[in-house]
TORZA-72199 format. One record per residue (C-alpha): residue number from 1; x, y, z. Coordinates in nm, 3 decimals, always signed. Layout:
N
+------+---------+---------+---------+
| resi |       x |       y |       z |
+------+---------+---------+---------+
|  NUM |       X |       Y |       Z |
...
+------+---------+---------+---------+
# end
This chain:
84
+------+---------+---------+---------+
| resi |       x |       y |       z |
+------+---------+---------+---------+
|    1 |  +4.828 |  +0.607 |  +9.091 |
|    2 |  +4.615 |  +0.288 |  +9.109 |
|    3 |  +4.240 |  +0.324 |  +9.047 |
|    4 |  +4.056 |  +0.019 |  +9.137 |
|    5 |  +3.716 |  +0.142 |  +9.195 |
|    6 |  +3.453 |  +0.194 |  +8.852 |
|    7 |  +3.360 |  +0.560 |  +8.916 |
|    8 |  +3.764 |  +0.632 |  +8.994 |
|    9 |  +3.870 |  +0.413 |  +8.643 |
|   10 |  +3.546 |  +0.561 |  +8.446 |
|   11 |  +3.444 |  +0.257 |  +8.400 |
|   12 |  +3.108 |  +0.425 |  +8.413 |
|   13 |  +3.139 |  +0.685 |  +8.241 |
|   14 |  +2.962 |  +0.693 |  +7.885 |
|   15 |  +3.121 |  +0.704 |  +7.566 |
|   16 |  +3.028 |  +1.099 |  +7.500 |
|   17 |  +3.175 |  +1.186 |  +7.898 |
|   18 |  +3.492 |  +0.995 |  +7.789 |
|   19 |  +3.493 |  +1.186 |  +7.481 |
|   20 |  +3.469 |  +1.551 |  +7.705 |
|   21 |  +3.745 |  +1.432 |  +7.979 |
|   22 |  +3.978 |  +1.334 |  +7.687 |
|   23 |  +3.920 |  +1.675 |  +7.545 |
|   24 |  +4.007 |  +1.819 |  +7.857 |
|   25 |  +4.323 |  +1.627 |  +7.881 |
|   26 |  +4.389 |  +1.793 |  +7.556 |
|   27 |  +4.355 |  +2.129 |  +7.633 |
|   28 |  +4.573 |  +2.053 |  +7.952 |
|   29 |  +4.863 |  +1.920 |  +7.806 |
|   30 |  +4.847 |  +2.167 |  +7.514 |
|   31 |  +4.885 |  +2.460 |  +7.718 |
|   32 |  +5.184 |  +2.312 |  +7.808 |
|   33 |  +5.230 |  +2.505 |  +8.152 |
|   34 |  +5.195 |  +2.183 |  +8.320 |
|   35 |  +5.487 |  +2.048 |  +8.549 |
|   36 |  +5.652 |  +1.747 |  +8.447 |
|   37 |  +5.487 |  +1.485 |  +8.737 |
|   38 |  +5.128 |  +1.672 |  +8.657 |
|   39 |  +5.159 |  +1.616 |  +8.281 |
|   40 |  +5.306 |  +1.275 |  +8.281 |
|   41 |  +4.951 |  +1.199 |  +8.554 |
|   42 |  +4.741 |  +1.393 |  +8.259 |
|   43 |  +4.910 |  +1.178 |  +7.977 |
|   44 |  +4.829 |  +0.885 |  +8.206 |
|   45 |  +4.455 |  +0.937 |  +8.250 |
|   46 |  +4.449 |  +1.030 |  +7.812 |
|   47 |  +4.572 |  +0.715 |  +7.759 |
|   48 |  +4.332 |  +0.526 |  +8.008 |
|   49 |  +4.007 |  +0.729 |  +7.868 |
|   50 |  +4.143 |  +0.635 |  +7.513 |
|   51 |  +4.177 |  +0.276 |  +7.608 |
|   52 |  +3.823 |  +0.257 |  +7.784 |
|   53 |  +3.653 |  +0.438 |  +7.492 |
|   54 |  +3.805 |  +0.192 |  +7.244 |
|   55 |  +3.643 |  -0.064 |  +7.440 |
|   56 |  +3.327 |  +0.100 |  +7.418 |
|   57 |  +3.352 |  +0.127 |  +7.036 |
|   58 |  +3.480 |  -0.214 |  +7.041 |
|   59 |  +3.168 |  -0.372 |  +7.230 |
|   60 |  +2.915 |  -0.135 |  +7.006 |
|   61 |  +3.043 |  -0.247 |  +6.714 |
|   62 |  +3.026 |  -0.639 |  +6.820 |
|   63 |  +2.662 |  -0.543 |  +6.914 |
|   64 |  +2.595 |  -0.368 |  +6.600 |
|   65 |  +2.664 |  -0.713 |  +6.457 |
|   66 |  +2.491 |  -0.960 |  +6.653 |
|   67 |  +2.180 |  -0.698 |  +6.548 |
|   68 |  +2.260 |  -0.771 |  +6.211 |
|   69 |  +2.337 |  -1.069 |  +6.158 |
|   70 |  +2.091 |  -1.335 |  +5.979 |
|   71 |  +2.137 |  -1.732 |  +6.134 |
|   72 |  +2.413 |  -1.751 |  +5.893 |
|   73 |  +2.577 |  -1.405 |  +6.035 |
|   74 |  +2.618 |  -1.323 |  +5.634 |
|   75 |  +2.485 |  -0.986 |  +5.720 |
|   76 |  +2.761 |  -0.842 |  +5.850 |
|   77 |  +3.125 |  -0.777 |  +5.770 |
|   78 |  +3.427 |  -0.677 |  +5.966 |
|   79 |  +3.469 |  -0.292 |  +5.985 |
|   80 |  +3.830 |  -0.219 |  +5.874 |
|   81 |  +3.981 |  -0.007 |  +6.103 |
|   82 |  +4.206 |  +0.333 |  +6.008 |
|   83 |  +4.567 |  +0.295 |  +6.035 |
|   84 |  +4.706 |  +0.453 |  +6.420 |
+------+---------+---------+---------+
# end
């Protein structure tokens, strides 16, 4: 299943869509009536939406920062992230 094209990778998608596909993900693979192949191509696009949206947060919170930050970038701290 390779995706090389933005709108078939999401890659513009925004951060609330990503949000609604990975809930629907959810609710597929929690119904669990799903063949095998099917789920495993569900699982497959969860873990690609996940990816892109940490990417998203990623680049807000680096922009969050460079908004913040005074000329000696003392403004800002690194956000500690919650254990996976």
């Amino acid at each position: 299943m390779s995706e090389t094209s933005g709108a078939a990778s999401g890659e513009d998608l925004s951060f609330e869509e990503i949000l609604g596909r990975l809930s629907q993900v959810v609710e597929k693979l929690e119904r669990g009536d799903l063949p095998l192949e099917e789920s495993l191509a569900v699982f497959e696009e969860g873990v690609r939406l996940s990816r892109l949206g940490q990417r998203r947060l990623d680049q807000a919170e680096t922009r969050v920062e460079e908004l913040l930050a005074d000329e000696d970038g003392a403004r800002t701290r690194t956000m500690e992230r919650e254990p996976e």
